[in-house]
C-alpha positions in Angstrom: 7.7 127.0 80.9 10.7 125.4 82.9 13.7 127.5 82.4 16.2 124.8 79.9 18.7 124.7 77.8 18.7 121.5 75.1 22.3 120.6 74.4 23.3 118.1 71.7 24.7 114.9 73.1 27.4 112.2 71.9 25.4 109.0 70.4 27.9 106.7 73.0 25.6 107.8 76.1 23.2 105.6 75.2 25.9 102.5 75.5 26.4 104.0 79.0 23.3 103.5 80.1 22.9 99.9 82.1 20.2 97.4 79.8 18.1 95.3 81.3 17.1 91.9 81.4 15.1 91.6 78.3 13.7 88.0 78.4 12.2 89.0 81.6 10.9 92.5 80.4 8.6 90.7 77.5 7.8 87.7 79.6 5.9 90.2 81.8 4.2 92.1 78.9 3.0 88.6 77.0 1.6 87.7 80.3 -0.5 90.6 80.6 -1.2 91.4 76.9 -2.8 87.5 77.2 -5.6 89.1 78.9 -5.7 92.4 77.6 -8.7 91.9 75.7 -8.8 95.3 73.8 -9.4 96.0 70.6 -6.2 98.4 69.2 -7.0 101.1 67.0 -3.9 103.0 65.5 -5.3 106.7 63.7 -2.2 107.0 60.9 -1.3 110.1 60.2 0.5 109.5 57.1 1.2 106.1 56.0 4.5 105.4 57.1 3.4 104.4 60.9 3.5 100.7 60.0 6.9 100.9 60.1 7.7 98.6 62.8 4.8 96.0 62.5 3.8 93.0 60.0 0.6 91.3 59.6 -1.6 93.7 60.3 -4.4 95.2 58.4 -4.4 99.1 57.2 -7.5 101.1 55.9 -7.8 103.8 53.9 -11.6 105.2 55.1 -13.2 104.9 57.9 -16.7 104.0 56.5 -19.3 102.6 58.7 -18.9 99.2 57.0 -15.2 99.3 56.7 -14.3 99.5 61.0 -17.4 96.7 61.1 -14.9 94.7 59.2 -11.9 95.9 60.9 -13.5 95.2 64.5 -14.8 91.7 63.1 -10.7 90.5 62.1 -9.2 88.6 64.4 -6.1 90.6 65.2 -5.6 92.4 67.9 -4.4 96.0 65.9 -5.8 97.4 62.8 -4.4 100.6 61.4 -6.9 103.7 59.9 -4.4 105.6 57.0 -6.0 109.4 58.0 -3.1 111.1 56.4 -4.2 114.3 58.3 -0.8 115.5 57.8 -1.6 116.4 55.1 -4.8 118.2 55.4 -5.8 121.7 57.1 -6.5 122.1 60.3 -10.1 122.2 59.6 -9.9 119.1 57.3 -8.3 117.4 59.7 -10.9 118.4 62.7 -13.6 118.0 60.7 -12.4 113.8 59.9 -11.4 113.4 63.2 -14.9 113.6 64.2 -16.3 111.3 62.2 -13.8 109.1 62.8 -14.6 109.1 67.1 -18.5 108.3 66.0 -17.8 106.0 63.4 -15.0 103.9 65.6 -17.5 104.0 68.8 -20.3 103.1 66.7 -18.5 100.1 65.3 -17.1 99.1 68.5 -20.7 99.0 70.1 -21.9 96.8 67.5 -18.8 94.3 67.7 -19.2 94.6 71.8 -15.7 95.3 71.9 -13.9 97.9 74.1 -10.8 100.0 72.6 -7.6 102.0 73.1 -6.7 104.7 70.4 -3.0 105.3 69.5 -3.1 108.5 66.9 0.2 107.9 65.4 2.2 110.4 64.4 5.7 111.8 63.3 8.5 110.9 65.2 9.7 114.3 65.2 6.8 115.9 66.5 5.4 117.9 63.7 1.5 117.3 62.8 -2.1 118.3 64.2 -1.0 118.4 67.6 -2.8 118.8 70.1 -6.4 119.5 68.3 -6.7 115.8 66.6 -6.1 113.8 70.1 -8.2 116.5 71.9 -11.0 116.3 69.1 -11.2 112.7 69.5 -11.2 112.8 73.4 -14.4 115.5 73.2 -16.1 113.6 70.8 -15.9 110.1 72.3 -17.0 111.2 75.8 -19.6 112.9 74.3 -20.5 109.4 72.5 -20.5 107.6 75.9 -17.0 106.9 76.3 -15.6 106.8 79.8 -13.8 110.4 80.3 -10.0 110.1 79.5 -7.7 110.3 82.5 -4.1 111.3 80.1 -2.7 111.0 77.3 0.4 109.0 76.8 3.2 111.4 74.9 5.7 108.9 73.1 8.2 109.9 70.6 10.4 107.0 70.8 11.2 105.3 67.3 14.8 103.7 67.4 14.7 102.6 64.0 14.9 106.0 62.6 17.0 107.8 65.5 14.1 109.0 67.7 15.4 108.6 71.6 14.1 110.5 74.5 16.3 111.4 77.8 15.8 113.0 80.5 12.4 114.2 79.4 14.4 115.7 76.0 13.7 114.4 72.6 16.8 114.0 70.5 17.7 113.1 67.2 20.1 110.8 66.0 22.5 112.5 62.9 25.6 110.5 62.3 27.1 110.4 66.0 25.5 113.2 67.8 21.8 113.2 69.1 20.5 116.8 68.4 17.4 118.3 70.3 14.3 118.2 68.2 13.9 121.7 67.9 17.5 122.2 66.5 16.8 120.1 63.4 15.1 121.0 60.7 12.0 118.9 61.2 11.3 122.0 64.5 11.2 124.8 61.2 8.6 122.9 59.2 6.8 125.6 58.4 3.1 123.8 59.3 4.1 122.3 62.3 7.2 124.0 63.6 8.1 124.3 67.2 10.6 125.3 69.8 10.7 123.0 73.0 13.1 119.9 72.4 12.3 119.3 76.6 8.9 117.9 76.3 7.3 118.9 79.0 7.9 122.3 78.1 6.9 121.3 74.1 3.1 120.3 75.6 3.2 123.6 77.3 3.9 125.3 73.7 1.7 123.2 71.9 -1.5 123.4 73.6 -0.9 127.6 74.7 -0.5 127.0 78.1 -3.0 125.1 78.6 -1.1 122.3 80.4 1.9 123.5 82.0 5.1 122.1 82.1 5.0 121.8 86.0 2.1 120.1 85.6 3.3 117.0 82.9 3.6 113.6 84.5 7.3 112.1 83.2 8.3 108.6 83.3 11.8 108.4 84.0 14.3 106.1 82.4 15.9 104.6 85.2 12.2 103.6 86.3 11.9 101.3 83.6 15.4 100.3 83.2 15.0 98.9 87.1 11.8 97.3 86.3 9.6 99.1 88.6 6.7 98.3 86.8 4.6 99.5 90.2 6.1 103.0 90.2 4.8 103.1 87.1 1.9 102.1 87.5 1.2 104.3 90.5 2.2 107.3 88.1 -0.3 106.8 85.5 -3.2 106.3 88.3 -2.5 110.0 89.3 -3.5 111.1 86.0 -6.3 113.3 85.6 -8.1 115.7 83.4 -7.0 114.6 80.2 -3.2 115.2 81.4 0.2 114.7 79.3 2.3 111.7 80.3 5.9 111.5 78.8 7.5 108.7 78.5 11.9 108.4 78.2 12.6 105.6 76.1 15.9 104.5 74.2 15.3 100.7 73.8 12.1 98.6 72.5 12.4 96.8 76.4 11.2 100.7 77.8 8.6 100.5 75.8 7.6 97.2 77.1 8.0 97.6 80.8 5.9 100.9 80.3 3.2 99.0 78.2 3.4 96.7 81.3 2.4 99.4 83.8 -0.3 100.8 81.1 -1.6 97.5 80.6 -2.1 97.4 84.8 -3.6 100.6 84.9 -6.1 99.8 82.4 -7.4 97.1 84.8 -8.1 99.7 88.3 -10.6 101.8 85.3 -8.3 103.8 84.0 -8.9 105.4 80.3 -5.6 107.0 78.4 -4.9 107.5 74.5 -1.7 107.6 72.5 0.3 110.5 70.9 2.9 108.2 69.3 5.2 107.4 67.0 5.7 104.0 65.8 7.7 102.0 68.2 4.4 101.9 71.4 2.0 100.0 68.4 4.7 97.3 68.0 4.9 96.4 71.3 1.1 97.3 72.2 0.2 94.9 69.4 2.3 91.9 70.5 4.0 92.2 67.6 7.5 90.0 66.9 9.9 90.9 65.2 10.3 89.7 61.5 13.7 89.9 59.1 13.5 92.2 56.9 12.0 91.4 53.3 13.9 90.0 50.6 14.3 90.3 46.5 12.4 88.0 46.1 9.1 88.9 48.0 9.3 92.4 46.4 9.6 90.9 42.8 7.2 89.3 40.9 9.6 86.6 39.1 9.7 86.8 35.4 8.2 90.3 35.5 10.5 92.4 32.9 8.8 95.6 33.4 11.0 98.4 34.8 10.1 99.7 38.2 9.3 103.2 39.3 10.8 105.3 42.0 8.8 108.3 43.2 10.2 111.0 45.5 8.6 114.0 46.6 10.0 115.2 50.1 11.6 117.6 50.4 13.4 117.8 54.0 17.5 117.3 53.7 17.7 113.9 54.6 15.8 112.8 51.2 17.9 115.0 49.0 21.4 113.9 50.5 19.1 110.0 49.8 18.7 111.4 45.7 22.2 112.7 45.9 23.4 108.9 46.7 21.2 107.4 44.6 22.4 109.6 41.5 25.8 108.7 42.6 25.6 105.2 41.9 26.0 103.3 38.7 22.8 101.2 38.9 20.7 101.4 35.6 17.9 104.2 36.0 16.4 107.0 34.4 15.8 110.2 36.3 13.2 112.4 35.6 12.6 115.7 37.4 9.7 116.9 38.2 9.6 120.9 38.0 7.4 122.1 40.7 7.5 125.5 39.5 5.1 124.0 36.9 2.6 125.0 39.7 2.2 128.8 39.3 1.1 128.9 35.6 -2.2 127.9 34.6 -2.5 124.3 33.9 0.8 123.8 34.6 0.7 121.2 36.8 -1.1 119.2 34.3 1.3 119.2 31.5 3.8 118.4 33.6 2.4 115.5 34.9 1.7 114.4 30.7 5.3 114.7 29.7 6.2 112.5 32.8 3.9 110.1 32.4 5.1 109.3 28.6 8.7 109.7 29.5 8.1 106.9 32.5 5.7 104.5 30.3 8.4 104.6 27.6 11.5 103.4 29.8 9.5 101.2 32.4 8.3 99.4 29.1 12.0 98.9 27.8 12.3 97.5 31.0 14.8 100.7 32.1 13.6 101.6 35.9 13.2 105.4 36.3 13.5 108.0 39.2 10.9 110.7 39.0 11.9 113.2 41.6 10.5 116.7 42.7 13.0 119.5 41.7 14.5 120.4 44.8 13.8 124.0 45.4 11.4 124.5 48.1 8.1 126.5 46.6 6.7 128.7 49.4 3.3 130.6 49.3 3.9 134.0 48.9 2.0 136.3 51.7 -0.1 133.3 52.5 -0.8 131.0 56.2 0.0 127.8 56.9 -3.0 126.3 55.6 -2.0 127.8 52.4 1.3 126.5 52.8 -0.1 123.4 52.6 -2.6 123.4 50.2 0.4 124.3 47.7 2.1 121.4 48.7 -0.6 119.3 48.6 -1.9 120.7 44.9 1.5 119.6 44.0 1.9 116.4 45.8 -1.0 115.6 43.9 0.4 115.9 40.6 2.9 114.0 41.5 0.9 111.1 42.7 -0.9 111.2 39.5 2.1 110.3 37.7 1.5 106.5 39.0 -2.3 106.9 38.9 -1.9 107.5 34.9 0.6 104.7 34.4 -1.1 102.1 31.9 1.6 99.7 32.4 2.3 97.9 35.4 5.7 98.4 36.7 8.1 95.7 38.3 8.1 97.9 42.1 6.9 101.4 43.4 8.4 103.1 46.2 7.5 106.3 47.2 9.2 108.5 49.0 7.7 110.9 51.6 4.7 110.9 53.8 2.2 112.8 51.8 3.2 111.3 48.8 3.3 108.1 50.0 -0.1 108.1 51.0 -1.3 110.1 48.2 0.0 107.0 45.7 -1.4 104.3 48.1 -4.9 105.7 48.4 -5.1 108.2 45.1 -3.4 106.1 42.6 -3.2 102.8 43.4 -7.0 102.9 45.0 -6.1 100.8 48.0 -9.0 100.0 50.5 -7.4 97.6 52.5 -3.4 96.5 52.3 -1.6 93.9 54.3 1.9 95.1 56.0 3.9 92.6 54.9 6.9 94.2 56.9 9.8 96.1 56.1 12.5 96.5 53.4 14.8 98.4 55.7 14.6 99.3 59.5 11.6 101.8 59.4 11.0 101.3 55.8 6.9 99.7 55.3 6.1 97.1 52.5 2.3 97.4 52.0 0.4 94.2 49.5 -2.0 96.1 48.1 -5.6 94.7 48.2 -7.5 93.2 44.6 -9.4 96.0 44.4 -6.4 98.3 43.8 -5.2 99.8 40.4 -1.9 97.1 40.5 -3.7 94.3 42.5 -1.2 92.3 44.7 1.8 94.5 44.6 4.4 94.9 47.3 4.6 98.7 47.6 7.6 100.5 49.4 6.6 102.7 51.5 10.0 105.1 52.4 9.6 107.9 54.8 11.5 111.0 54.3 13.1 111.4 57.3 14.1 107.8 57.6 17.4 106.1 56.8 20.9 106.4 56.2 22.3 108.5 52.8 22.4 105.0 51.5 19.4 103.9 52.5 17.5 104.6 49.4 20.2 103.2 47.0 20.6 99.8 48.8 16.5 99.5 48.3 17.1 100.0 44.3 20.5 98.3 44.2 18.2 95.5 45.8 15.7 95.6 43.7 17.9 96.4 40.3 20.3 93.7 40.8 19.1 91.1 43.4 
């Protein structure tokens, strides 16, 4: 790896740093995403990747008949909800590959040709590098032409995610702090090391692609417009190789699109490891205000709503902590998680919830059900054991909503696995509608007529997004307009 040293930086270097002419910036990119032509196919890895986009469709399998439908629509983005965070490495292989021949079969029928953005966490933890690489083999494999790179890029500004100087920081209050000093770098599935991200490809894939060997996109490149540079960059790339990409502003992201966009037309063949910032601009997508009482609320509805919270990372509980500190009119409920280590535990847990919430959301009372907030390790056991525990118990949790008889006024849901767990598990989505966002990074999903609570905004809140407020203003929004 490259000998570095990651140090934390003041948030105000980002004001130092010269912007651009915008209007000029997306003038460009409409120009050439007028001729693009491609169909966009964002892999979700939990569902909080629609964070930055509206209008779109989102799927929750990736059936045969489900991407004929999906290549049919007229947009020019559809998202697949995979939430392979959540599953095993092998689980997560072993859908990945149907996915490639069920995406590639679809796409023959429709005619249509395709770029693949797996979306992932902004703070690099998930199934990197095996889901993009299992993808790659089994597309080529399929017919695909081979993949030339493979377009690293971290960048989500509505949560704090910038990257300088080929380091990945996060934003916490006024400092930026290298990924791998936070606490997302000590997740114990997906923990890492490398904040520089050349040398994080290097640690991710064993050596297999070096640091010396990772093409980087510098700032001041796209900042000076030099869309050619660019350009000439991303034709170099070869043998599946890493490209990262600095980006602090959404008009980065759109001159590098630009030079993508031109590389696409001399034959060239990339994929996305992203977060959510590249499928906003890759889509066309404009920007929307964010969503108001009254498009979250059915009016006249009298039924309390429910809040659900099972992450665990800091961020949430500092969230909880806020919200518990307010006076607006809720129940809180705790979920014990210990519940998991007895026999049927988990299950009578999840009854004495359910009739606790059903009680107050029929009163009209909103309530908070909320994972306790000791963190349950596996004793002795992997990582995949890890995360089976978490997922036995994110299930539970999930099943709090699925039982619910009574439809209440809202849902949020907060975390990725449990987020995705309530849309798909216990609300039985197929196919939503993003209808945008409730806060800067925070999803609103319609959920589809075949779902348990047809035609329901659902707030999708990820849990490393947001201010210490941010989870307060949601319910002091919804609880008191």
């Amino acid at each position: 790896m490259i000998p570095i040293k990651s140090s934390p930086l003041h948030s105000s270097v980002l004001d130092d740093i010269p912007p651009v002419d915008k209007d000029t910036v997306f003038k460009e990119l409409a120009s050439n995403l007028d001729s693009f032509g491609k169909k966009v196919v964002v892999l979700d890895d939990d569902p909080t990747g629609v964070q930055t986009v509206h209008g779109v469709s989102v799927y929750t399998d990736w059936l045969p008949e489900t991407l004929d439908e999906a290549f049919g629509e007229n947009g020019s983005m559809f998202f697949i909800l995979t939430n392979s965070r959540g599953m095993t490495t092998e689980q997560s292989a072993a859908a990945h590959i149907v996915l490639a021949r069920n995406i590639y079969g679809a796409a023959q029928r429709a005619d249509k040709e395709f770029v693949i953005v797996s979306r992932s966490d902004s703070t690099l933890r998930g199934h990197f590098p095996m889901e993009t690489e299992t993808l790659r083999e089994q597309l080529e494999a399929l017919g695909h032409p081979p993949f030339d790179g493979e377009i690293i890029y971290p960048f989500f500004m509505e949560g704090g995610r910038y990257t300088l100087e080929n380091t990945h920081y996060v934003l916490e209050g006024e400092q930026l702090t290298p990924a791998g000093q936070t606490e997302f770098a000590q997740d114990t599935t997906f923990g890492y090391n490398s904040s520089y991200l050349p040398n994080w490809c290097e640690e991710k894939t064993s050596g297999r692609y070096l640091a010396e060997g990772v093409t980087c996109v510098e700032l001041e490149d796209l900042r000076e417009r030099n869309v050619d540079v660019v350009e000439e960059q991303l034709n170099k790339v070869s043998g599946f190789g890493k490209v990262i990409v600095n980006s602090i502003d959404y008009s980065d992201v759109a001159v590098f699109v630009t030079a993508f966009l031109k590389s696409l037309k001399t034959g060239k063949h990339f994929m996305f490891r992203s977060a959510a910032a590249v499928t906003k601009v890759l889509g066309g997508i404009p920007d929307k205000a964010l969503l108001e009482r009254g498009e979250l609320i059915t009016r006249g509805d009298v039924n309390g709503g429910i809040i659900l919270i099972g992450s665990h990372v800091n961020k949430t509980t500092r969230q909880l902590e806020e919200l518990k500190n307010s006076d607006l009119r809720l129940t809180y409920i705790e979920f014990n998680v210990r519940a998991a280590l007895e026999t049927g535990g988990l299950e009578r847990e999840v009854a004495r919830i359910v009739a606790l919430t059903q009680e107050q959301i029929a009163s009209g009372r909103s309530v908070c059900v909320y994972t306790s907030r000791e963190r349950l390790d596996h004793s002795g056991g992997s990582k995949d054991d890890q995360l089976a525990l978490s997922t036995s118990i994110s299930d539970a949790v999930t099943s709090v909503i699925g039982s619910l008889e009574i439809r209440p006024g809202f849902i949020i849901a907060k975390g990725g696995i449990t987020s995705s767990d309530v849309g798909v598990k216990a609300l039985k989505v197929r196919r939503a509608t993003v209808m945008g966002q409730a806060l800067p990074g925070i999803p609103v999903w319609m959920t589809g007529a075949e779902s348990k609570f047809p035609n329901m905004p659902y707030i999708i809140f990820p849990g490393n997004v947001g201010s210490e407020f941010a989870l307060r203003d949601i319910a002091a929004m919804l609880l008191e307009g």
